[in-house]
C-alpha positions, 0 to 999 in steps of 0.5 A, a space after each residue: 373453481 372445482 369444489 361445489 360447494 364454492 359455487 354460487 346457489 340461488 334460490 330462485 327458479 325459473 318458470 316457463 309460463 313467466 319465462 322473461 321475468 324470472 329469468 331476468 331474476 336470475 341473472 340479475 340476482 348474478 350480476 346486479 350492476 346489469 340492472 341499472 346500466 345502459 342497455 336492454 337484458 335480452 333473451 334468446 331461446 335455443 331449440 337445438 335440444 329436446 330435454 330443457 329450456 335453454 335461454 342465452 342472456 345478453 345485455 346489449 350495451 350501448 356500442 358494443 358489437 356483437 363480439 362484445 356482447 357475447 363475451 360477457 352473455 350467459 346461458 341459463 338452462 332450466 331442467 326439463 320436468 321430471 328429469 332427474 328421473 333421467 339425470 343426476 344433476 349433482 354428477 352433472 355440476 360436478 362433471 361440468 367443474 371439472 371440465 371446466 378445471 381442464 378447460 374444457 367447458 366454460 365456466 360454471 358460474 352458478 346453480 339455482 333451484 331448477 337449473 344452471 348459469 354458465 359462460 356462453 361459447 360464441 359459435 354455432 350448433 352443428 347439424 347433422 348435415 354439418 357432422 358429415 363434413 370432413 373438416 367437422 368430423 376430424 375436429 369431433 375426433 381429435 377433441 373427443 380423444 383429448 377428452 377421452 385421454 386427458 380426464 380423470 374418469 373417478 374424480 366427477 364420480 367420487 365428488 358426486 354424492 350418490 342421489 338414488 332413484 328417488 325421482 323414479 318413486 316421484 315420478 311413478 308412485 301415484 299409479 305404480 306398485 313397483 319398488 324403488 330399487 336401491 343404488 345397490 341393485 342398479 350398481 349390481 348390473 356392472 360390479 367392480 366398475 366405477 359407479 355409475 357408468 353407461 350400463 348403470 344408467 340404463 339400469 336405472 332408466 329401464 327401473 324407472 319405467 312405469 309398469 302400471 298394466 301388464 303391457 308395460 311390464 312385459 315392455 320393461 321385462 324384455 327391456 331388461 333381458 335385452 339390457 342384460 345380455 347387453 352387458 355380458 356380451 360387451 361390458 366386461 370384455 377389454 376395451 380400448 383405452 379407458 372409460 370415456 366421457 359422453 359427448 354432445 353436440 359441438 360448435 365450431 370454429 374452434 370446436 367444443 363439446 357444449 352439452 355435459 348432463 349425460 356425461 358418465 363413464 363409458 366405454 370409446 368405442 361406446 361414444 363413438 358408435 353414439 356419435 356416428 348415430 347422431 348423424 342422422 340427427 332426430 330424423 334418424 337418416 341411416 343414409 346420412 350415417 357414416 360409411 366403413 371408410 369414413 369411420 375408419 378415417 375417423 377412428 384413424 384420426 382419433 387414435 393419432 389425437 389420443 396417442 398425443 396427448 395420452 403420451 403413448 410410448 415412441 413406435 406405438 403401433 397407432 394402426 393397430 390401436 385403430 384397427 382394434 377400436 374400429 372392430 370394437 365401435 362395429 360391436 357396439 353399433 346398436 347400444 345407442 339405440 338401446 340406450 336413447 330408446 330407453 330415454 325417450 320412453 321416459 321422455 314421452 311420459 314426463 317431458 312437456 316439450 313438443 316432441 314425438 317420444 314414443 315414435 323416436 323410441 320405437 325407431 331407436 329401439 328398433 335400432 338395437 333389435 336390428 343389431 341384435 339379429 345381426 349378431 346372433 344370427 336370427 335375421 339371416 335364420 329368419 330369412 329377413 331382409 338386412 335393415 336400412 341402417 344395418 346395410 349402411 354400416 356395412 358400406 365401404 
């Protein structure tokens, strides 16, 4: 199935505060013979995430083993509040069908009013601790270059119908005067690039922002600048390869990518950088992070992926490719934390889940404050101690 509109809608929704029951709705309204047959529909909820409700459903038949039982679960996962300020769910859906064309993602076997249905991958979900084992992070780098190699970057982007901002205006009307800004002006801040893409998604985070007193005016004026900057420094130079799709969390044994809603075209050397970042997990443990050695492995092992299944000609010169990406992932070191910063103060104004948004935008933004004074120089002019994460990324 890769048309939308050959997917299943149900006009249902699920609620937090009667979670079983409309759950049960929902997938009961999926897969009506599950009610009358034997054995119980049950529940697990999944905390590994901090933006939606994650739900796996199972029907415990009568002799099955757990194997079984897990072959035929499904996930429900109902969108966080508020967060199609954050996420086109429509670009979401359409990304998640073509993955799952490739093989790449389960199948996607419905979508009702706040959420989506789709096939559970037996497994389990990495943990920082897990990201920095060896045979971990090979399998992350060869799965990550095959998506990077074998996915059309416009087909998710041209099936999605462009949504504007229009949860931004929700979202911020009743105590804002700020405009709604068109797709045009979000799209502005990369022309001639496929729309939308990380940058663009920025832009559209950081316009969301509220700006109800001058404090948040000035936060989104700097955030802006910062943003800008950002771009003429990174977005228009030649990258490796071509634009990638974000990736997430895998599980293992084999490895897949789990998690698709912030999937958009981005520079490698952007997801990457990203990855690396998610060693140190929320707690953001730059000590966790990976060593210039352990990249360069990493990158190494990438690239070999990659130049398979992109078929790069017989005689490539793979270590150049892996110099180059490894010189370009060191550039873009504090991007993630511009970009999670953003988020997460989105998150700390709309998000109900039990999470410090602010205090993990202030570590991650201060990630890319800290790049920042590497790169153009001010912290050695300012005489300033190099940052924790700064001297960890510098260890061989």
């Amino acid at each position: 199935m890769d048309n939308r509109k050959d997917l299943r809608r149900l006009s249902l929704s699920y609620t937090p505060i009667d979670s079983h029951t409309s759950a049960s709705r929902l997938v009961l309204t999926l897969f009506p013979d599950w009610e009358h047959a034997e054995g119980a529909l049950e529940f697990i909820r999944f905390k590994d995430g901090i933006t939606n409700t994650l739900l796996k459903a199972i029907k415990r038949r009568p002799g099955y083993t757990e194997e079984q039982i897990d072959q035929e679960s499904v996930l429900v996962r109902a969108y966080g509040k508020g967060t199609d300020v954050l996420i086109d769910r429509e670009k979401e859906a359409a990304s998640h069908l073509l993955l799952a064309k490739s093989n790449l993602a389960p199948p996607l076997l419905a979508r009702f009013q706040n959420g989506l249905i789709y096939k559970y991958i037996r497994g389990q979900v990495c943990t920082p601790e897990d990201l920095t084992r060896e045979p971990i992070w090979r399998g992350v780098a060869r799965r990550l270059a095959e998506w990077h190699a074998m996915l059309p970057i416009g087909s998710a982007e041209n099936e999605s119908a462009t949504t504007g901002v229009d949860g931004a205006a929700t979202l911020f009307s009743s105590s804002s005067t700020q405009c709604v800004p068109s797709q045009e002006a979000i799209n502005a801040i990369t022309p001639g690039k496929v729309h939308p893409n990380v940058w663009t998604v920025m832009q559209k985070w950081i316009l969301a922002l509220p700006t109800t007193d001058d404090a948040e005016k000035e936060r989104q004026a700097t955030l802006q600048k910062a943003l800008e900057q950002t771009v003429e420094d990174l977005a228009n130079v030649p990258n490796l390869g071509n634009d990638g799709v974000r990736m997430s969390y895998p599980s293992k044994n084999p490895l897949h990518f789990i998690d698709y809603e912030y999937a958009t075209p981005a520079p490698a050397a952007f997801d990457l950088a990203n990855h690396f970042s998610e060693w140190g997990g929320f707690e953001c443990r730059y000590d966790n992070l990976p060593s210039r050695s352990t990249r360069h492995a990493f990158i190494t092992e990438y690239i070999a992926t990659y130049a398979k299944h992109a078929k790069l000609p017989a005689g490539t010169d793979l270590s150049s490719y892996t110099c180059r990406l490894s010189t370009e992932v060191d550039l873009y070191r504090g991007v993630p934390g511009l970009y999670w910063g953003v988020w997460a103060l989105i998150q700390a104004t709309i998000s109900q889940i039990d999470f410090d948004y602010a205090s993990y935008a202030k570590v991650r933004l201060q990630e890319y404050w800290d790049w920042r004074g590497e790169v153009d120089g001010s912290r050695k002019r300012d005489r300033r101690e190099t940052p924790l994460r700064e001297r960890r990324w510098a260890q061989e």
